[in-house]
ZAKEKOL-894388 format. One record per residue: x, y, z of N, C-alpha, C in turn. Coordinates in steps of 0.05 Angstrom, whole numbers, padded with zeros to 5 digits, always signed. Layout:
% residues N
XYZXYZXYZ/...
% end
This chain:
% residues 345
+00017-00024+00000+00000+00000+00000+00018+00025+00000/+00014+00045-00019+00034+00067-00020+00022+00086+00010/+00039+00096+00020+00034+00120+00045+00036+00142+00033/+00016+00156+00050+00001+00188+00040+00021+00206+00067/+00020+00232+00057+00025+00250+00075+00005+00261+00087/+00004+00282+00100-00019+00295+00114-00034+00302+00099/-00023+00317+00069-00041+00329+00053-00050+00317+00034/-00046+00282+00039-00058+00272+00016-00036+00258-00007/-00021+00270-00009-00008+00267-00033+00014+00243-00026/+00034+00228-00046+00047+00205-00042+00069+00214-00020/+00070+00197-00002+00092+00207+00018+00125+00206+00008/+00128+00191-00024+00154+00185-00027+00158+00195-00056/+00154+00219-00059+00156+00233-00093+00177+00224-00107/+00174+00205-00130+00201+00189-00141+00218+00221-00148/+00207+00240-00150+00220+00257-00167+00244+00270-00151/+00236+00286-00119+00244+00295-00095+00262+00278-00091/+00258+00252-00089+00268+00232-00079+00307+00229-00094/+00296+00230-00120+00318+00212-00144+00346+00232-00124/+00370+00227-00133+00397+00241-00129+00398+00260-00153/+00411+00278-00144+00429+00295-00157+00453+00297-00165/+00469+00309-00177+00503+00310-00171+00507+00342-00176/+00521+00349-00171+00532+00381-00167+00567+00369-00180/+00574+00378-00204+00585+00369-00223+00605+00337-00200/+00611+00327-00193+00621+00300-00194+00604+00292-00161/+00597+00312-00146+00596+00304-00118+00567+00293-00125/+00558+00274-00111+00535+00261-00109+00511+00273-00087/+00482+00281-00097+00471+00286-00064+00441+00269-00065/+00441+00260-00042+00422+00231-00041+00397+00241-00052/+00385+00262-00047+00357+00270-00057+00358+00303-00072/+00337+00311-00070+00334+00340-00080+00310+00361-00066/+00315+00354-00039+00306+00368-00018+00331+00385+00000/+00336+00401+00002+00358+00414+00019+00346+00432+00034/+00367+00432+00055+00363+00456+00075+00375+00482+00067/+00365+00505+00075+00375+00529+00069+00400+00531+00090/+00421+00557+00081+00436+00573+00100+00416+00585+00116/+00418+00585+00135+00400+00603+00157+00418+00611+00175/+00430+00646+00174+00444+00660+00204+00433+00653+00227/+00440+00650+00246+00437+00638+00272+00414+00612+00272/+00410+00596+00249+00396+00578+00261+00405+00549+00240/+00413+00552+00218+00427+00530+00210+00465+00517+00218/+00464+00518+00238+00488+00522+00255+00492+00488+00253/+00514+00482+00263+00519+00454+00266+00502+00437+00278/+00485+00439+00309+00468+00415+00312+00447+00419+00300/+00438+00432+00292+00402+00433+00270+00414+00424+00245/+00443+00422+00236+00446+00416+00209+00447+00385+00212/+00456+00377+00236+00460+00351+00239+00431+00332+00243/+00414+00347+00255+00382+00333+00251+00374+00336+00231/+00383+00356+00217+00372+00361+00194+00371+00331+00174/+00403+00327+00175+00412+00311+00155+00410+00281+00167/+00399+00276+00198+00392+00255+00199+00371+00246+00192/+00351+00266+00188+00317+00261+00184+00317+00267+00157/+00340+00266+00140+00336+00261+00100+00337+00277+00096/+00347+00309+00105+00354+00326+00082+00372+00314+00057/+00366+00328+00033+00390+00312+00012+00421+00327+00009/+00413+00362+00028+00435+00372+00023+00435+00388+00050/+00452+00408+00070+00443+00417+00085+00474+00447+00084/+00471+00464+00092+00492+00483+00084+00495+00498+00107/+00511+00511+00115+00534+00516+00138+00511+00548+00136/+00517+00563+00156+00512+00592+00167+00524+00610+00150/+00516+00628+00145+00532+00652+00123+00558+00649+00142/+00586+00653+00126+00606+00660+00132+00623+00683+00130/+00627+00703+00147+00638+00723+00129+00669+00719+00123/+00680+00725+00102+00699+00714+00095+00715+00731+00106/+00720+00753+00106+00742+00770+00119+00742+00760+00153/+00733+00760+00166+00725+00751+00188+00739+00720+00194/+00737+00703+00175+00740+00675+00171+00771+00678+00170/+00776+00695+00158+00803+00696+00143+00826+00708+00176/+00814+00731+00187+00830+00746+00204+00820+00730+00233/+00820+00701+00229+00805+00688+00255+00788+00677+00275/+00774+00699+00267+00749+00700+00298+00740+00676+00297/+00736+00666+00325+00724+00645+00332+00691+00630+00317/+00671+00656+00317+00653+00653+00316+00652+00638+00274/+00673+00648+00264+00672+00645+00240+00675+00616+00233/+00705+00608+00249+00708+00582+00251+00684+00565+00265/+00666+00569+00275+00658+00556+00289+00636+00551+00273/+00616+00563+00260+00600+00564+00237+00611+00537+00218/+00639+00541+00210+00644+00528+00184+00646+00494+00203/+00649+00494+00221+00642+00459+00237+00636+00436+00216/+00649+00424+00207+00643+00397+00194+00622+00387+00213/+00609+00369+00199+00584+00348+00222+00584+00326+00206/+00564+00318+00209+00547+00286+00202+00547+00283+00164/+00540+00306+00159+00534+00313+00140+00552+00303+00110/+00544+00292+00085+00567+00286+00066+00546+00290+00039/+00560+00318+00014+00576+00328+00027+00575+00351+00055/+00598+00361+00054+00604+00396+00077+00600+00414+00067/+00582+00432+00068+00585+00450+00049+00589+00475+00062/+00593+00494+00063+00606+00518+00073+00595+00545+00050/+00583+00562+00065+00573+00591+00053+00591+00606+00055/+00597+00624+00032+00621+00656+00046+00599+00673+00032/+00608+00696+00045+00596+00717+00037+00616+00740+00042/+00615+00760+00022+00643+00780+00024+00639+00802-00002/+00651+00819-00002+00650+00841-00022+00681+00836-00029/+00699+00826-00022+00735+00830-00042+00728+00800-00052/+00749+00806-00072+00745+00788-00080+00779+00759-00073/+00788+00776-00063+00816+00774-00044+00806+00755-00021/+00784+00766+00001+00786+00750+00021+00768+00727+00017/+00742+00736-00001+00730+00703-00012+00750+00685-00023/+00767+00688-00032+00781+00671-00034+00806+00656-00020/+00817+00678-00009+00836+00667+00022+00807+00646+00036/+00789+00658+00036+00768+00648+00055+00762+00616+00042/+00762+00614+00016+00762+00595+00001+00771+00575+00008/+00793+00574+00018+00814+00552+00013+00816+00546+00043/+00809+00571+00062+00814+00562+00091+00793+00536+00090/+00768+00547+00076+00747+00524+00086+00742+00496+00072/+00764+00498+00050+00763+00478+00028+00783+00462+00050/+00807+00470+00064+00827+00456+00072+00816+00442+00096/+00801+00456+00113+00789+00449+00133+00764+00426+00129/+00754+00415+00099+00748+00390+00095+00718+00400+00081/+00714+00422+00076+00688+00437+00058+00691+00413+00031/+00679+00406+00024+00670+00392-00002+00654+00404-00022/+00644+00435-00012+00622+00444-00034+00635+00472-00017/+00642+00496-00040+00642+00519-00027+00609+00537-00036/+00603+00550-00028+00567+00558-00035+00579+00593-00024/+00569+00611-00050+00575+00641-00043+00551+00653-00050/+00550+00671-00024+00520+00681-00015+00510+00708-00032/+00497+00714-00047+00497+00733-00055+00461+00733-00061/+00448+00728-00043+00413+00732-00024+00409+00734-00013/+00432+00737+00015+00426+00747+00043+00407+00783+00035/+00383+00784+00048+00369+00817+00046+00385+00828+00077/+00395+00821+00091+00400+00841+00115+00407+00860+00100/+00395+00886+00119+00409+00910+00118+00447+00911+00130/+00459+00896+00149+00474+00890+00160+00500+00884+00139/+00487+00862+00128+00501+00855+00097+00501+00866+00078/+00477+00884+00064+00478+00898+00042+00494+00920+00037/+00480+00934+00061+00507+00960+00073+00529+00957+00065/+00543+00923+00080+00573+00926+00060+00581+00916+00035/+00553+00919+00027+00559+00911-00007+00566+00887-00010/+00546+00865+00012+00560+00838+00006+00523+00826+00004/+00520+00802+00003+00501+00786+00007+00481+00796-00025/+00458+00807-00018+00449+00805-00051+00453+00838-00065/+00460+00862-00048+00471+00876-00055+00484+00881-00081/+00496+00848-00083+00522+00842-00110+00505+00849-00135/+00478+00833-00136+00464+00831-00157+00466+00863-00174/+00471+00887-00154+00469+00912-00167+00498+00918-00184/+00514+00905-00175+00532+00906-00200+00548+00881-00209/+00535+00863-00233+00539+00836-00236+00579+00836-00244/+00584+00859-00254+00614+00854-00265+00621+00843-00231/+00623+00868-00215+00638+00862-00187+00628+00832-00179/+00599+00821-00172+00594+00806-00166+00614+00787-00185/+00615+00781-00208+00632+00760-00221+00657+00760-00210/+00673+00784-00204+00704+00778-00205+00707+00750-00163/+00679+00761-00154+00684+00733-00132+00678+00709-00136/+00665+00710-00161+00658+00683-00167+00687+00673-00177/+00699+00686-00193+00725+00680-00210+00748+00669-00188/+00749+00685-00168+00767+00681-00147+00762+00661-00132/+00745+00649-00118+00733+00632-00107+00739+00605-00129/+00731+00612-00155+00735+00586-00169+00761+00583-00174/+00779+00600-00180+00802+00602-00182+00825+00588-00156/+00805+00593-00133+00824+00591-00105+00814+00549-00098/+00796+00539-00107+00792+00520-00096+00788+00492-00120/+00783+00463-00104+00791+00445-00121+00754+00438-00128/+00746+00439-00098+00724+00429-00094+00702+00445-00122/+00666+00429-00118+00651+00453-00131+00646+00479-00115/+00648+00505-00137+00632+00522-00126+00604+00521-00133/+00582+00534-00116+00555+00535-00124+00558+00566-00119/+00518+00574-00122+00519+00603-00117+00485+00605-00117/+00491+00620-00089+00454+00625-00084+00446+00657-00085/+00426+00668-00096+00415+00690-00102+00391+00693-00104/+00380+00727-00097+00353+00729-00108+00346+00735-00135/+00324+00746-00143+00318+00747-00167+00325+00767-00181/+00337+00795-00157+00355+00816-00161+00339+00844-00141/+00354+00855-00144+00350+00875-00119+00332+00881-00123/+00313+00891-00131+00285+00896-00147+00278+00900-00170/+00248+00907-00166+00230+00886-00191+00242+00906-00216/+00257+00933-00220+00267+00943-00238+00289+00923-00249/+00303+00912-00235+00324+00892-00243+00330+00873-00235/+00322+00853-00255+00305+00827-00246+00323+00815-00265/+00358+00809-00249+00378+00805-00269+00385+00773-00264/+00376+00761-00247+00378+00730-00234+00398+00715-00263/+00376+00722-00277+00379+00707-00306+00411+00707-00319/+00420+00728-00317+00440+00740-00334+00460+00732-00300/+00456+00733-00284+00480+00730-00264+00483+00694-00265/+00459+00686-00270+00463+00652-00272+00475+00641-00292/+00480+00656-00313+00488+00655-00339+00525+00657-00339/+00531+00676-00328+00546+00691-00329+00568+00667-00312/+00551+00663-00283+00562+00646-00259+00572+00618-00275/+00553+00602-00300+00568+00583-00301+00588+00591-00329/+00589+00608-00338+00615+00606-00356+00636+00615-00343/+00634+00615-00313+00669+00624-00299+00668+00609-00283/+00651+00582-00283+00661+00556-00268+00638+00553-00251/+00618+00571-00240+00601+00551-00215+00579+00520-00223/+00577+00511-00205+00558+00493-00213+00539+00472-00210/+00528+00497-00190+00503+00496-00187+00483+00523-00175/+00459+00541-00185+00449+00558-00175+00428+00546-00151/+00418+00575-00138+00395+00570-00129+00389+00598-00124/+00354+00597-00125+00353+00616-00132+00327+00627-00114/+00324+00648-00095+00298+00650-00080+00281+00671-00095/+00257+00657-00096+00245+00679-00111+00230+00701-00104/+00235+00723-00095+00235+00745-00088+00265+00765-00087/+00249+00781-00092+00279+00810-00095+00287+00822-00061/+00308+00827-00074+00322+00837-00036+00304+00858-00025/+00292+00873-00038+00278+00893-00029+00248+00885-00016/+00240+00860-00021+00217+00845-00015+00222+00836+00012/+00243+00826+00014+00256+00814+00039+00243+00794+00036/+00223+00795+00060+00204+00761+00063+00177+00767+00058/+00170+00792+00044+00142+00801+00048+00130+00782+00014/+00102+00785+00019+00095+00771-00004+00093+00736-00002/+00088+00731-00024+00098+00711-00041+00116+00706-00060/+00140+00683-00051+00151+00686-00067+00148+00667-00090/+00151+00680-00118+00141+00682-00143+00162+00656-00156/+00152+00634-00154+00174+00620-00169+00177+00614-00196/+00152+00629-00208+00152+00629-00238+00171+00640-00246/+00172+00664-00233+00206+00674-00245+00229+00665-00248/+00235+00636-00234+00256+00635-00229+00257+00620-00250/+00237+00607-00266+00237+00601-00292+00257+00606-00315/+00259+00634-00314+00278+00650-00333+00310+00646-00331/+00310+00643-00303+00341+00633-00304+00346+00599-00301/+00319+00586-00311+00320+00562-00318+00336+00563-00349/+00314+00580-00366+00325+00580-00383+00357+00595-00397/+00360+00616-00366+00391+00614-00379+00413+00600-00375/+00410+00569-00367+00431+00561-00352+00428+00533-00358/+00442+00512-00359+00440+00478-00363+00453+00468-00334/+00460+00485-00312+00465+00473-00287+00447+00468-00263/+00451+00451-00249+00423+00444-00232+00413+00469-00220/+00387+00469-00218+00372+00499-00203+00362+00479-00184/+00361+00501-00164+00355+00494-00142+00329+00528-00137/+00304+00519-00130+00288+00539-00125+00284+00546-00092/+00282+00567-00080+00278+00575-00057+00253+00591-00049/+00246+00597-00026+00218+00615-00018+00199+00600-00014/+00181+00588+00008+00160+00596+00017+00154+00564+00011/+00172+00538+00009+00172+00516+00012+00168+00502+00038/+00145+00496+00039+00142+00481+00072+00130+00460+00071/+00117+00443+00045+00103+00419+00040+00117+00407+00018/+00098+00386+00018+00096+00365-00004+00094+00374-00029/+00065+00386-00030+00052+00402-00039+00072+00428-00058/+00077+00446-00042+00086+00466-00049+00121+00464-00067/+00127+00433-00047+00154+00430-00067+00145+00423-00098/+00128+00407-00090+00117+00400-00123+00110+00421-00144/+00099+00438-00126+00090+00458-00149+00112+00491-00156/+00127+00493-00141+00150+00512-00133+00166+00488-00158/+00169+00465-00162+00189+00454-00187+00175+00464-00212/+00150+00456-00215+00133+00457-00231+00135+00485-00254/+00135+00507-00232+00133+00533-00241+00159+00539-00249/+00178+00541-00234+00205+00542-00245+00221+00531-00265/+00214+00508-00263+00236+00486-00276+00259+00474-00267/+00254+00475-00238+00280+00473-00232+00277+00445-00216/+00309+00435-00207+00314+00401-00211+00311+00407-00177/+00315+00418-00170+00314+00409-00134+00301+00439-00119/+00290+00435-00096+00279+00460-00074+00297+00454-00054/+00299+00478-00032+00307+00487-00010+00287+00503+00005/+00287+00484+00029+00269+00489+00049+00294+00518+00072/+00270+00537+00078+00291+00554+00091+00268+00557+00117/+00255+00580+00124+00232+00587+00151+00215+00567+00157/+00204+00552+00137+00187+00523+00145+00205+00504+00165/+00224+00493+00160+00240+00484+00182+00251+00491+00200/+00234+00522+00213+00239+00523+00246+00229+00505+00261/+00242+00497+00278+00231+00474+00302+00215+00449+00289/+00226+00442+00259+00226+00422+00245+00239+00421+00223/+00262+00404+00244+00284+00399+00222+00294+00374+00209/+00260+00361+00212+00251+00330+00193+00237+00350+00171/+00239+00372+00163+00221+00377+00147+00227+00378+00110/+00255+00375+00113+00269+00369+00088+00256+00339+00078/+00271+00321+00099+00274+00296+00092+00240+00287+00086/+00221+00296+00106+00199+00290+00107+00187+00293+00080/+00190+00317+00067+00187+00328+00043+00202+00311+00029/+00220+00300+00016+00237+00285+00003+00227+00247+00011/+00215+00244+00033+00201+00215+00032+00216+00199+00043/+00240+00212+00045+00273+00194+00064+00278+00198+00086/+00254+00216+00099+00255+00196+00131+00251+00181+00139/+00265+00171+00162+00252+00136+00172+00246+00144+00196/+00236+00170+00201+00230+00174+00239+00195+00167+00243/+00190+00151+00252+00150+00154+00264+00143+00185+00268/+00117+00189+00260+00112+00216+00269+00072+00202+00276/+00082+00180+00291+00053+00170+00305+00043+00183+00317/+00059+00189+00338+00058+00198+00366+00081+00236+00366/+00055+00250+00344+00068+00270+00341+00086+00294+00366/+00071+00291+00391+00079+00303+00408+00105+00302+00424/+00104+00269+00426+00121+00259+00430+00148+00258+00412/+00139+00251+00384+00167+00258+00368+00178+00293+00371/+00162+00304+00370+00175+00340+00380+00188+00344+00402/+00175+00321+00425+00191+00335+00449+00218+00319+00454/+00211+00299+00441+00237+00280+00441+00263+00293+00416/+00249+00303+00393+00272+00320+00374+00285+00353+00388/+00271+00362+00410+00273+00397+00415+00297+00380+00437/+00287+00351+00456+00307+00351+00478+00341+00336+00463/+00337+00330+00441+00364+00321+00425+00368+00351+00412/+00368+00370+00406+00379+00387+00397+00385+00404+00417/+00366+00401+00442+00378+00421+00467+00394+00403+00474/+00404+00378+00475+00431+00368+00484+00450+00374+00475/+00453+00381+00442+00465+00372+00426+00476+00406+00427/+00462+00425+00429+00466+00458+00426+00485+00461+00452/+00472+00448+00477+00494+00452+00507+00516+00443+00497/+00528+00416+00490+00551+00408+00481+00566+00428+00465/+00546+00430+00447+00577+00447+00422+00576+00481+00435/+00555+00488+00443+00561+00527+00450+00581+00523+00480/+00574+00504+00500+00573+00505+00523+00552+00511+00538/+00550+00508+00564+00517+00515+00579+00512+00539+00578/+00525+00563+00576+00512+00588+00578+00513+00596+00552/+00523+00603+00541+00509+00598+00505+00497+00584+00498/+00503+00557+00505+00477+00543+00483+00445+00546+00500/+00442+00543+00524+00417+00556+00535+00406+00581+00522/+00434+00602+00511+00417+00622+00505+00407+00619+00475/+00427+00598+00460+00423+00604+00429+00397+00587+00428/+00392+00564+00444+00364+00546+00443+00340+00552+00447/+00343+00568+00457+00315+00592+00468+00289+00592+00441/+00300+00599+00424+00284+00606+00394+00285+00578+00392/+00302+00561+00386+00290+00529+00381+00269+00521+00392/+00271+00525+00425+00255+00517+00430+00224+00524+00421/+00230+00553+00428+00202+00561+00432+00182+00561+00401/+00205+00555+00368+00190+00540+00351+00183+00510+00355/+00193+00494+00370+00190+00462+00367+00161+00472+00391/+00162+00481+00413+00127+00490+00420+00100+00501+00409/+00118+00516+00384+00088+00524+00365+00088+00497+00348/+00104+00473+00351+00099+00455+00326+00077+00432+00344/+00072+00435+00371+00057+00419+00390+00028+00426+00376/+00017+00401+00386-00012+00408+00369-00032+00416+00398/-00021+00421+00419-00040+00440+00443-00011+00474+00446/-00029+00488+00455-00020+00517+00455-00007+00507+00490/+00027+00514+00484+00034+00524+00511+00043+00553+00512/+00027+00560+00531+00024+00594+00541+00030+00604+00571/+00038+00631+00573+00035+00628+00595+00058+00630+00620/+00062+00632+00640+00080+00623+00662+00096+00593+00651/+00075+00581+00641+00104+00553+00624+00122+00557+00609/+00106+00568+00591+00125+00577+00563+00148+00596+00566/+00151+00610+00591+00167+00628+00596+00188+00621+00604/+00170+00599+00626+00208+00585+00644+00208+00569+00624/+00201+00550+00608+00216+00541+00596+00235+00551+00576/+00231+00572+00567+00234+00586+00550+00260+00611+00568/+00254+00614+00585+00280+00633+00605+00292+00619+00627/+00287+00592+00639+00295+00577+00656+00336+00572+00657/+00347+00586+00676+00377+00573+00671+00383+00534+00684/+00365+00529+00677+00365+00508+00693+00358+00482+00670/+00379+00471+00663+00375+00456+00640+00360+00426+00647/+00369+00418+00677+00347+00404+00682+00323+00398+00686/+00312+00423+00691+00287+00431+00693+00274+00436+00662/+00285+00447+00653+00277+00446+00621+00280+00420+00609/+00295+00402+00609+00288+00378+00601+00261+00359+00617/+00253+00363+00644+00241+00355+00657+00215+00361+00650/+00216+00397+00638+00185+00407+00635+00175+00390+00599/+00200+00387+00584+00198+00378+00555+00193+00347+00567/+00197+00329+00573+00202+00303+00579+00163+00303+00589/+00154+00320+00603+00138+00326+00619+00111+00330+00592/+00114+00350+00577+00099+00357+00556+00096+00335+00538/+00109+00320+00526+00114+00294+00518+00097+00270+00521/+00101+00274+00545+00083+00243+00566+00061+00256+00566/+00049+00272+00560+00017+00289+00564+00011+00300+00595/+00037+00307+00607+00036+00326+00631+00036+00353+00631/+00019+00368+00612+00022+00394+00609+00018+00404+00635/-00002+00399+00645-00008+00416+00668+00010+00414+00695/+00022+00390+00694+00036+00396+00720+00062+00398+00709/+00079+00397+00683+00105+00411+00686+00119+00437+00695/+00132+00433+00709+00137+00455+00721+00165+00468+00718/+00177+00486+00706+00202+00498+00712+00216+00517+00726/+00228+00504+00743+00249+00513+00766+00267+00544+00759/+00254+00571+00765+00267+00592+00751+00296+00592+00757/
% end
């Protein structure tokens, strides 16, 4: 008997499902996880990719940053579970994307991926993230360097261009594989949109047609459903799941049909996946960082509960320094003890 998803539809899309290659590297399906700043970090990339993402990608990196040190940079680029590694830079020289290149290629990166769709104001300002799109020459000479500096593939993710006046996706996808990248992706909406809207994946159509390298489509992917029809409109060979997989980071694989986790006993599988990533976040930040960076984990893996926790709960759990007690109140929620979990401020 074939299995249905929630919405009906085949739980195992031969299409989602099949592999890809990104010119020699192999990737098991054509569901991926997005870069996500502060939340695609090493342990969410590692659930990620145990619950069947087919691809999963490291935190924006800033390459100058990467290059002169800082901890936080190295710590982003963290190998995991994951095969391949793939590693994001993001940068305006085209000098330190590529010093940056090779730090992360040496350090065991198997896929370098250069960001040029980050909308922060933070990033644009310095003329890095999708900013680039406003002047494709500059934007090329980091593609050149980057390809120039490493063995591995480069890829390259973007919007559809800074706005709807210049709507250059097409011509930068074009451009990207005759100086070596290879593979796009592409979110469909303009930097100026940010996250507002819908994003429009018909468009990304156009830089279907300028390009013979795998597309990868982005925006507003959170089903079965929507991957199917986000390929559909586009043309493109694989999606990336990015804001749908807060506090579900089976939501790739689930989408792709290559999970093997039960989701019987839905409550239970959430509270049992929020208390493996709050283990897994204490270990790699340490207890007083990773308490603080888990905070937002958590409090998405609670909107994914199918009863509302509100309230004096949701708070200590959610502000409690007390990691026992927070596992106690999740362990608690789980077993169907909402009402008497209690967290220890």
């Amino acid at each position: 008997m074939t299995s249905v998803s929630a919405d009906g539809a085949p739980a195992n899309d031969p299409g989602l499902g099949e592999s890809l290659s990104v010119h020699d590297t192999p990737l098991r399906n054509r569901v991926f996880l997005a870069p996500m700043s502060g939340v695609s970090d090493l342990p969410f990339r590692n659930l990620a990719w145990e619950f069947g993402a087919g691809l999963v990608v490291s935190e924006m990196v800033a390459s100058e940053a990467l290059v002169d040190g800082e901890p936080e940079m190295a710590l982003k680029t963290a190998r995991g579970k994951a095969v391949p590694h793939v590693v994001q830079l993001a940068g305006r020289e085209g000098k330190w994307m590529g010093m940056a290149a090779r730090m992360a290629e040496a350090n065991g990166a198997d896929i370098i991926d250069i960001n040029m769709g980050c909308p922060a104001k933070r990033v644009t300002t310095g003329y890095s993230g999708s900013a680039l799109m406003r002047d494709l020459d500059h934007a090329l000479t980091l593609v050149e360097a980057v390809v120039a500096s490493v063995k591995v593939p480069v890829t390259l993710k973007m919007r559809l261009g800074w706005d709807h006046n210049s709507l250059n996706a097409d011509e930068l996808a074009g451009r990207a594989e005759s100086a070596g990248v290879t593979m796009i992706t592409v979110h469909g909406r303009t930097r100026c949109q940010f996250y507002k809207g819908q994003a429009d994946w018909r468009a990304v159509r156009r830089v279907r047609e300028a390009t013979a390298l795998p597309l990868v489509v982005n925006g507003d992917i959170d089903s079965l459903n929507s991957a199917r029809e986000a390929l559909q409109q586009s043309g493109a060979d694989a999606v990336m799941v990015g804001r749908g997989s807060y506090g579900a980071p089976w939501l790739a694989g689930e989408i792709a049909g290559s999970s093997n986790q039960s989701f019987a006993d839905r409550t239970k599988f959430i509270t049992e996946t929020a208390l493996r990533h709050h283990d897994s976040m204490l270990s790699f930040y340490g207890i007083g960082a990773g308490l603080r960076q888990a905070r937002k984990h958590l409090s998405w893996y609670l909107d994914h509960l199918p009863f509302a926790v509100e309230g004096r709960q949701r708070q200590e759990i959610l502000t409690s320094e007390s990691v026992s007690a927070i596992q106690r109140a999740l362990v608690g929620l789980g077993a169907g003890e909402y009402h008497h979990a209690q967290v220890a401020a």
